[in-house]
DSSP file (Angstrom, degrees, kcal/mol; ACC not computed):
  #  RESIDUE AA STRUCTURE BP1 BP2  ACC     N-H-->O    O-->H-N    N-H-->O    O-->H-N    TCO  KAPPA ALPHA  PHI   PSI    X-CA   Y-CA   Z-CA
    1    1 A X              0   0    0      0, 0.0     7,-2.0     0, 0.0     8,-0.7   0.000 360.0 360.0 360.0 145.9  -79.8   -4.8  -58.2
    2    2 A X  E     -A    7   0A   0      5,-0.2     2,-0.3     6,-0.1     5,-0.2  -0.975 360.0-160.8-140.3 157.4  -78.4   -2.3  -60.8
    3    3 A X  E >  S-A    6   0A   0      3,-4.6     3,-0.8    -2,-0.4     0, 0.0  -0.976  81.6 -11.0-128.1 119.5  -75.3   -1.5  -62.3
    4    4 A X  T 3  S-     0   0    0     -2,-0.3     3,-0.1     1,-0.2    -1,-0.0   0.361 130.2 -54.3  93.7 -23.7  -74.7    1.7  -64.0
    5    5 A X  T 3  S+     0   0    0      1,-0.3     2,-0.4     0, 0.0    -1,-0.2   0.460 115.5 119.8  41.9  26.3  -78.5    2.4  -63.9
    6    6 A X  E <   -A    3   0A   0     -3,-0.8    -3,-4.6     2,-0.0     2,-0.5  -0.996  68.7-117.6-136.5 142.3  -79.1   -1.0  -65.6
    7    7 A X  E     +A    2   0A   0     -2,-0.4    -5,-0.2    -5,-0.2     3,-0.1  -0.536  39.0 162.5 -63.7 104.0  -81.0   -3.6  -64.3
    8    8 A X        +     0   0    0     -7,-2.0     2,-0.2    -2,-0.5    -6,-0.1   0.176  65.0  39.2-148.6  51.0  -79.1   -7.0  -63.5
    9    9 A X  S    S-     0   0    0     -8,-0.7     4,-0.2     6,-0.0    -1,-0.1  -0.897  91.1-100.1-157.8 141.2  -80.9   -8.8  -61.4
   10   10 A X    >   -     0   0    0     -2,-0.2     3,-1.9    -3,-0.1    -2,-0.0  -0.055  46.0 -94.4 -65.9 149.6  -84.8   -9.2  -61.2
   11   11 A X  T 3  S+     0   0    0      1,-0.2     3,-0.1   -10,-0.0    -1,-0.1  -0.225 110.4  25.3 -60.2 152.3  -86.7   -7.4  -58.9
   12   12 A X  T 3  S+     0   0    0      1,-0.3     2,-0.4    -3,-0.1    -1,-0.2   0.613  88.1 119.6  56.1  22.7  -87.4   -9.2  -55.8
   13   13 A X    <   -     0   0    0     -3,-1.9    -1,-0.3    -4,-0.2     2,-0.3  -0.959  63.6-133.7-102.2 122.7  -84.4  -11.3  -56.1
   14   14 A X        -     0   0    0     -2,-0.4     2,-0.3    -3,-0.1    -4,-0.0  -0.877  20.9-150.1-100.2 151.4  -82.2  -10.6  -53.1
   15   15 A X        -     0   0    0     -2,-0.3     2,-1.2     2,-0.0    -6,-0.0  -0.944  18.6-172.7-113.4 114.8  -78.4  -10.0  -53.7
   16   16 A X        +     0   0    0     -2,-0.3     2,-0.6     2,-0.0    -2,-0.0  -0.803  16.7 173.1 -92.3  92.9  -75.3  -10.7  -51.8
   17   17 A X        -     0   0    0     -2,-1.2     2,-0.4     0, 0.0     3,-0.1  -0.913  14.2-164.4-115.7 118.5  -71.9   -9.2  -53.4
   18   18 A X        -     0   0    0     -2,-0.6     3,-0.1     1,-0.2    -2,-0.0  -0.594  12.0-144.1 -92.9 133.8  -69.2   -9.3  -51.7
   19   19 A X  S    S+     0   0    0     -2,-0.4     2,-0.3     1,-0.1    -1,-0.2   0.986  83.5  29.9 -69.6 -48.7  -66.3   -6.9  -53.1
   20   20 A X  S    S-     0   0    0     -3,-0.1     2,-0.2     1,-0.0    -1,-0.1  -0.706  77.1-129.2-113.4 149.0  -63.5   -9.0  -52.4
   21   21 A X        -     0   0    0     -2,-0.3     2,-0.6    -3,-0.1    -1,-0.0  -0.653  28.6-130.7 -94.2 134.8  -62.9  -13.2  -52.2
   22   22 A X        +     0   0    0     -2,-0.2     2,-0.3     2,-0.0     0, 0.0  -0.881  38.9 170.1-114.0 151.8  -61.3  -14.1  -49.3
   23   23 A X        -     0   0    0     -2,-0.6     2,-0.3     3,-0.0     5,-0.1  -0.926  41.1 -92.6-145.5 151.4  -58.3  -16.5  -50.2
   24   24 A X    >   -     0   0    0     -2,-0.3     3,-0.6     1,-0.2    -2,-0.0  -0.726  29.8-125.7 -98.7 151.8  -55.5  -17.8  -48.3
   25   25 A X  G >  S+     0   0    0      1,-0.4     3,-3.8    -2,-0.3    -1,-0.2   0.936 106.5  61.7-105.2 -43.3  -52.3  -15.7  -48.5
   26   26 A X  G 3  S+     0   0    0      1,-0.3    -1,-0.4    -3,-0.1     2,-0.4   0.912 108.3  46.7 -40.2 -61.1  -50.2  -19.2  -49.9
   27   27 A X  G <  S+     0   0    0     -3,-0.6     2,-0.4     2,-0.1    -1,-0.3   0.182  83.7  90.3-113.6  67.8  -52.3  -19.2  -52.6
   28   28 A X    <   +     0   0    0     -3,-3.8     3,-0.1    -2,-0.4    -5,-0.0  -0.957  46.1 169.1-110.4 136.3  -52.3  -15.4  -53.8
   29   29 A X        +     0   0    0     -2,-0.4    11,-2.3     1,-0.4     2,-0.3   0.424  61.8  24.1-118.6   2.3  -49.3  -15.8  -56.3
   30   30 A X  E     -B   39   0B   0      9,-0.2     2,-0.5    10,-0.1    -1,-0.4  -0.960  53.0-157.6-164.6 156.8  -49.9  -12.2  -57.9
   31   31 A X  E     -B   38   0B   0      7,-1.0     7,-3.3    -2,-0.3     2,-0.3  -0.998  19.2-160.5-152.2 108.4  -51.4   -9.1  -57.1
   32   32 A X  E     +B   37   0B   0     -2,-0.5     2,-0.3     5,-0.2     5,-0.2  -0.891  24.2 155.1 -96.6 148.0  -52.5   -6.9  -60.7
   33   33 A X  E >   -B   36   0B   0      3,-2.3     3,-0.9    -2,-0.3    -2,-0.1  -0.863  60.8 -99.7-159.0 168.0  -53.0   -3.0  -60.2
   34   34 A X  T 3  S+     0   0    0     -2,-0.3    -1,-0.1     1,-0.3     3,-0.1   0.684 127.5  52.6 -67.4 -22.4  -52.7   -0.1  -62.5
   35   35 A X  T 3  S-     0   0    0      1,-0.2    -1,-0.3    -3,-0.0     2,-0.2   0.747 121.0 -84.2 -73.5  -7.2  -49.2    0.4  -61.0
   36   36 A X  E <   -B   33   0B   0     -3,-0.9    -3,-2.3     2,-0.0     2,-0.5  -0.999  41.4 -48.5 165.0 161.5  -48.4   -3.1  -61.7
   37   37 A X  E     -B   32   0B   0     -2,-0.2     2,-0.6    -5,-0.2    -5,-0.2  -0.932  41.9-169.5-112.8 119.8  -47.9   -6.9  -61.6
   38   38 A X  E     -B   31   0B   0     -7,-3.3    -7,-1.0    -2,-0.5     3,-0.5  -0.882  12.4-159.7-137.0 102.4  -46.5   -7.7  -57.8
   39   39 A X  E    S+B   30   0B   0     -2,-0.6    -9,-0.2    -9,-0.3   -10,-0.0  -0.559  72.8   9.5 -71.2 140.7  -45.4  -11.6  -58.1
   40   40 A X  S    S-     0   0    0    -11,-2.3    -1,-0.2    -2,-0.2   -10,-0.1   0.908  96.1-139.9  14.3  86.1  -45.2  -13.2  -54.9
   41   41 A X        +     0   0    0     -3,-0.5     2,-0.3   -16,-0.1     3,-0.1   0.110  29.4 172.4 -58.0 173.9  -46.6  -10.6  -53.1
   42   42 A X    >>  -     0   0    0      1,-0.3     4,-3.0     0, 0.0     3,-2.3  -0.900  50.6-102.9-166.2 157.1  -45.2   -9.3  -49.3
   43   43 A X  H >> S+     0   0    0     -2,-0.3     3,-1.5     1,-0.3     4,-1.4   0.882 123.3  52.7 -35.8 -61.1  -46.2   -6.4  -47.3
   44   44 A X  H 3> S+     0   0    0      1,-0.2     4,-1.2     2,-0.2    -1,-0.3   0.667 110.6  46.7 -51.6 -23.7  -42.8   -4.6  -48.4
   45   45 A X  H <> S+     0   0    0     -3,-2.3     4,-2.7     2,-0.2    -1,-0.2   0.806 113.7  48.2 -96.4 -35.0  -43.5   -5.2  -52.3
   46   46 A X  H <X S+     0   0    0     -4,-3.0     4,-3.1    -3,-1.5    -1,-0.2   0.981 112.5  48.0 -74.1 -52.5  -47.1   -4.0  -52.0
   47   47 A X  H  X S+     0   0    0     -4,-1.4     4,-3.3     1,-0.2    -2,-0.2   0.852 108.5  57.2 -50.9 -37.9  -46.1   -0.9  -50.1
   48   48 A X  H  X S+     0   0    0     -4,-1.2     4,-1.2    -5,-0.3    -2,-0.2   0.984 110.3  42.5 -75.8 -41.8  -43.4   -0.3  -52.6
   49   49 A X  H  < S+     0   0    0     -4,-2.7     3,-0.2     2,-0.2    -2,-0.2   0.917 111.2  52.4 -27.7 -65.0  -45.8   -0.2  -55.3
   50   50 A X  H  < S+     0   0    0     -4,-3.1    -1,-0.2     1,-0.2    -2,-0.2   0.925 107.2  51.6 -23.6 -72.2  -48.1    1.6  -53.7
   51   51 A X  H  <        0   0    0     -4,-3.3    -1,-0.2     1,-0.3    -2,-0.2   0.746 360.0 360.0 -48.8 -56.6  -45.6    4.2  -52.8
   52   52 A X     <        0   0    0     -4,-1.2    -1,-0.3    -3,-0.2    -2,-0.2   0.355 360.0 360.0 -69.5 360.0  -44.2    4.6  -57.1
């Protein structure tokens, strides 16, 4: 596996990366993005972010 063009995992090692953790929505208490910090997220709050 590489990152970048750098090697960081040894060859003939297989790798499973998942982008995202799946987590249950009680306990996501904060959402960070470059727009922002969205505490106790909800659809509307995320969309309003989005949107600014």
């Amino acid at each position: 596996m590489n990152f970048i063009n750098v090697r960081i995992a040894p060859k003939g090692i297989n790798v499973y990366n998942l982008v995202f953790d799946a987590a249950l929505l009680e306990n996501i208490t904060a959402i960070i993005m470059e727009k922002g910090v969205i505490q106790w997220p909800t659809e509307e709050k995320i969309k309003k972010t989005i949107k600014s």
